[in-house]
N, C-alpha and C positions, 0 to 999 in steps of 0.2 A: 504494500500500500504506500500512494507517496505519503512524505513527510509535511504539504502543503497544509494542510489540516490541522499542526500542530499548534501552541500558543507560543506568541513570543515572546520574550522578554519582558516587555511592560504591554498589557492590554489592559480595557476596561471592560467593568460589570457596570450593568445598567438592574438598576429596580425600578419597578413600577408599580407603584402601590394600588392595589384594587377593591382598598377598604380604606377607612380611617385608622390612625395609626399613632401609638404613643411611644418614643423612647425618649423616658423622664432625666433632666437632671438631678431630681434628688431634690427639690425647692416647692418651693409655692411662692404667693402673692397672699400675705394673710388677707383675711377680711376679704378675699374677692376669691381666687383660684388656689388650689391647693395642690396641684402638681402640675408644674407646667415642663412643655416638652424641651429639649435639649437644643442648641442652636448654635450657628455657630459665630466668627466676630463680624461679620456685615447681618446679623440677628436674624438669619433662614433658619426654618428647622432641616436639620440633617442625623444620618446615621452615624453614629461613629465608628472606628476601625474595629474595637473590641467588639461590637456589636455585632457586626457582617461576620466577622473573622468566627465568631462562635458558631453564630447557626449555622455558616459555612463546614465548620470541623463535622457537627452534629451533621448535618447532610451526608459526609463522605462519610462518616461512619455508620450510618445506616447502611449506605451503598456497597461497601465494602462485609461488612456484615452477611449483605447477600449475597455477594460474589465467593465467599467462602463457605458459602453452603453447597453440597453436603459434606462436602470434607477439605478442612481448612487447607488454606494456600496460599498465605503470607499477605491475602491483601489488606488485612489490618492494619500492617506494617506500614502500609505508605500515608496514614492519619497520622501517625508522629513524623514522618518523612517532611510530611507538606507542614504542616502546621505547630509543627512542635513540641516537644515532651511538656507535662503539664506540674512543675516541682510541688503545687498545693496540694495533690493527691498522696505525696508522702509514700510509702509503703504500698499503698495502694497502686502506683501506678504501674499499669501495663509493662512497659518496658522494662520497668526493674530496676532502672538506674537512677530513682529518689530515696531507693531505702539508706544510699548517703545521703542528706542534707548536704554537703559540704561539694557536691560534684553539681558542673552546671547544667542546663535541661540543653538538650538536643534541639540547635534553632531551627528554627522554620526557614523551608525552602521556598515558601512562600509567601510574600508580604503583601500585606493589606493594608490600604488609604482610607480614610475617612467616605462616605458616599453624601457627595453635595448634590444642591439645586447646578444643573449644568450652567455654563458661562455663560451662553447666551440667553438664557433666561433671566441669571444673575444680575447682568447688565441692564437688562429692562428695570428690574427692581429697585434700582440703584438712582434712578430719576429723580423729578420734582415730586412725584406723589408718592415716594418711598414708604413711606409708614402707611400710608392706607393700601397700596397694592400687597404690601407685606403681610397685612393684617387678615387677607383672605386666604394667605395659606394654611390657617391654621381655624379651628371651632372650639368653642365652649364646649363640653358635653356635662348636663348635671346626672350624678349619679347616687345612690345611696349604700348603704352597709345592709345587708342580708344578715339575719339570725340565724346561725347555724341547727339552731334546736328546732325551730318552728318554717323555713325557710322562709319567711317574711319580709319586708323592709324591717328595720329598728327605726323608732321615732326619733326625732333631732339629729340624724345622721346623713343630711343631703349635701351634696359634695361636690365640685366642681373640677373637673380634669379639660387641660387642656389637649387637644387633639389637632395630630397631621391630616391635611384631607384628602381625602380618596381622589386617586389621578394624579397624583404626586412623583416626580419623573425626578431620581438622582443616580448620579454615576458616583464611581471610585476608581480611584488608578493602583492596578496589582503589577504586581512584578515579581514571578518567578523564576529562579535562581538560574543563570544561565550557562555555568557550569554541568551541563547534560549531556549522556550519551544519546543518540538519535531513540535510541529503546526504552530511555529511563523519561526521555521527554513525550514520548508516545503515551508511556501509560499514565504520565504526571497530568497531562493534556486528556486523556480519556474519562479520568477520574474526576478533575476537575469542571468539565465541561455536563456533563454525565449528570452531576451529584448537584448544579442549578435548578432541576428540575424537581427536587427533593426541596428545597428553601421556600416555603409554601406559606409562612408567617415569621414576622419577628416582632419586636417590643413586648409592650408591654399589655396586658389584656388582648394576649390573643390567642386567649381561650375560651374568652367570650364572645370570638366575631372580628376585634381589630388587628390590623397587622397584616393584614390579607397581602400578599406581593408575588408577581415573578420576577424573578430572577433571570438574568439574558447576560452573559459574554458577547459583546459586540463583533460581529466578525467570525464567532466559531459555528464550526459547522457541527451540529448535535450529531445528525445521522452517521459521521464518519467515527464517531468519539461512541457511539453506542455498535457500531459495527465491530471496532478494533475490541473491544469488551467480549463481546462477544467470540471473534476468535481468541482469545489470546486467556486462556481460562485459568495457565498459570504465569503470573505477574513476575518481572524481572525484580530482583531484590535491591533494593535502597539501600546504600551506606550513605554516611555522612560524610566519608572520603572522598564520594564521588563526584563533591560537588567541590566549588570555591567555597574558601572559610571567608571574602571579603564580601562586602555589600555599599555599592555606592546610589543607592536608592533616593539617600537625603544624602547633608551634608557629611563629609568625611566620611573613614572607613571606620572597618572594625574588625577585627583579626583575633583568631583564637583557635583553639583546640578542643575536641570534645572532653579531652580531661582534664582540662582546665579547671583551677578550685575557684570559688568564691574570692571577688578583693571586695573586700567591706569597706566603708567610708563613711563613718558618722558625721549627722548632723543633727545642728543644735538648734532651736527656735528658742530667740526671745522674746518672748511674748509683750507688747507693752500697752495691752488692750485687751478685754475681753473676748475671745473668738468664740462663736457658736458656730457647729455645724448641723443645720438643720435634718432631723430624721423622721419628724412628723409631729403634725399639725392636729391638736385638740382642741377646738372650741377657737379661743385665744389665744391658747397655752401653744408655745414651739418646744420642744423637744429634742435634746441636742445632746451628738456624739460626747463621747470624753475622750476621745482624740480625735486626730488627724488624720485623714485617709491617705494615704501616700497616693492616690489620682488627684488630689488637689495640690499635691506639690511638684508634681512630675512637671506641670508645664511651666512654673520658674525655674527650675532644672534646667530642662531644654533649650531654656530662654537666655541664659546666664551659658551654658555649653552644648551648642547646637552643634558639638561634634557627636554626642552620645544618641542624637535621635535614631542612626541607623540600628545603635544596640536596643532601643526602645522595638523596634518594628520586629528584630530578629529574637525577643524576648531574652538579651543576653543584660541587661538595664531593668533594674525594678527598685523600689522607688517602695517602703514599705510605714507602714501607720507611724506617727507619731506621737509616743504617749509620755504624759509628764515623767518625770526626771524625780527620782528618791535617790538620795543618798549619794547623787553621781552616776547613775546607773537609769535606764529605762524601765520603767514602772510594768508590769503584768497583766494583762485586764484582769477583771476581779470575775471570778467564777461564778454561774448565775445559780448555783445550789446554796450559794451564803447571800443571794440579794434578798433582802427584807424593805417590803412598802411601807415608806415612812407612816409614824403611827402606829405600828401594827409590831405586835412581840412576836418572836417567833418560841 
């Protein structure tokens, strides 16, 4: 079969949203909206890279899953190949190679971009009537809390989410690893192209209806990517040898080895203000982390050393919570079998 079919280096995904659609920042508006959707700095709602990048994994592990039926044949293997080992699973993960904490995750041969409003839409929005053309890409939706006991509404619990609207058109720019043999880029392209047609919702409440989307690689051809599947029923093995250890995707590179240990690099926050990190909205009342998320500080990170974003993309850069400071030392969260409601003796 030719190799014309295959993906290149950098192509784009295109989404199409066919429903309304929420991926929240984590905020509200008190007194008016209580989660509104995530956006980005010229104020469009968009998906972010973590977002795509997940249901993307979940899709090809579906895919894969069934390709290994009835009697395995390594295509599981190419979920950590493309997308990368996953260090939070711990012991738990597949591959085996987090039951050291101290070793680093297998990067992704595959990098994912943010999915925006395209440019030339961008551009229109960007006019004299900015804020009111902006304002129609997004709805109100009022909602309430369900009683688990009696399935009911609960009283005083009507709520207001902000929502993407149905017909919503954003791309992403990917780039995978161009270090390929012709055979290892056949089945990275087969899989990948294959496994769009699985991405069938994302965000947030969409499992009540929102999120609806397809998923479209611009340019690829499906029928040839589910043909090559088809013949080819035991998959060519993935190392991480086989590819480059560099990535010039963003600024500067990044070089490493898969046995490479951890270099840690503490930082310190001086706090000289109150910070609340909102987690959710009662009545009047805000509700706020006791730390810091390390996604709120990644993008001063980046911003202060924009050589580190390719390790950001290639998950070799993490960025982890910040919590107060005892004795010189970083504090522990506090275990939720000893939290006690204030008022109340245990």
């Amino acid at each position: 079969m030719s190799h014309s079919w295959c993906l290149p280096d950098v192509f784009t995904v295109r989404l199409i949203m066919e429903s309304d659609w929420h991926v929240g920042s984590g905020t509200g508006r008190p007194g008016n909206i209580d989660r509104l959707v995530t956006r980005d700095a010229d104020g469009l709602p968009y998906v972010p890279a973590k977002t795509l990048h997940g249901i993307w994994r979940d899709a090809c592990e579906r895919l894969c899953q069934v390709l290994d039926r009835p009697q395995p044949s390594g295509w599981i293997n190419w979920v950590n190949y493309l997308f990368g080992s996953q260090p939070a699973l711990g012991k738990g993960d597949p591959t085996g190679r987090h039951k050291d904490p101290t070793r680093s995750p297998i990067p992704a041969a595959l990098q994912v971009r943010a999915a925006y409003i395209p440019d030339s839409l961008r551009r229109l929005l960007a006019g004299q009537d900015r804020r009111r053309l902006q304002s129609v890409l997004t709805i109100i939706k009022p909602g309430v809390k369900i009683d688990r006991r009696s399935g009911t509404a609960q009283t005083d619990f009507l709520r207001f989410e902000e929502m993407g609207r149905k017909g919503t058109i954003l791309e992403a720019t990917c780039r995978l690893d161009g270090q390929f043999s012709p055979e290892l880029r056949e089945a990275a392209s087969a899989i990948l192209i294959a496994s769009t047609k699985l991405m069938e919702r994302l965000g947030g409440k969409r499992r009540r209806g929102a999120g609806k989307c397809r998923v479209e690689i611009v340019g690829a051809d499906l029928d040839a990517a589910i043909k090559w599947l088809k013949e080819n029923a035991q998959p060519p093995t993935p190392t991480i040898e086989s590819r480059r250890q560099d990535s010039d995707l963003a600024l500067g590179t990044v070089q490493g080895t898969a046995n490479d240990k951890w270099l840690v690099v503490p930082l310190r926050l001086h706090l000289q203000s109150p910070v609340a990190v909102s987690v959710r909205f009662t009545g009047n009342v805000v509700e706020s982390l006791d730390y810091i998320p390390g996604t709120y500080l990644l993008p001063h990170i980046t911003a202060v050393f924009p050589e580190l974003r390719p390790g950001v993309l290639a998950s070799e850069v993490i960025v982890t919570p910040a919590y107060p400071e005892v004795d010189g030392e970083p504090s522990l969260p506090a275990p939720f079998c000893i939290h006690v409601t204030k008022g109340q003796r245990k």
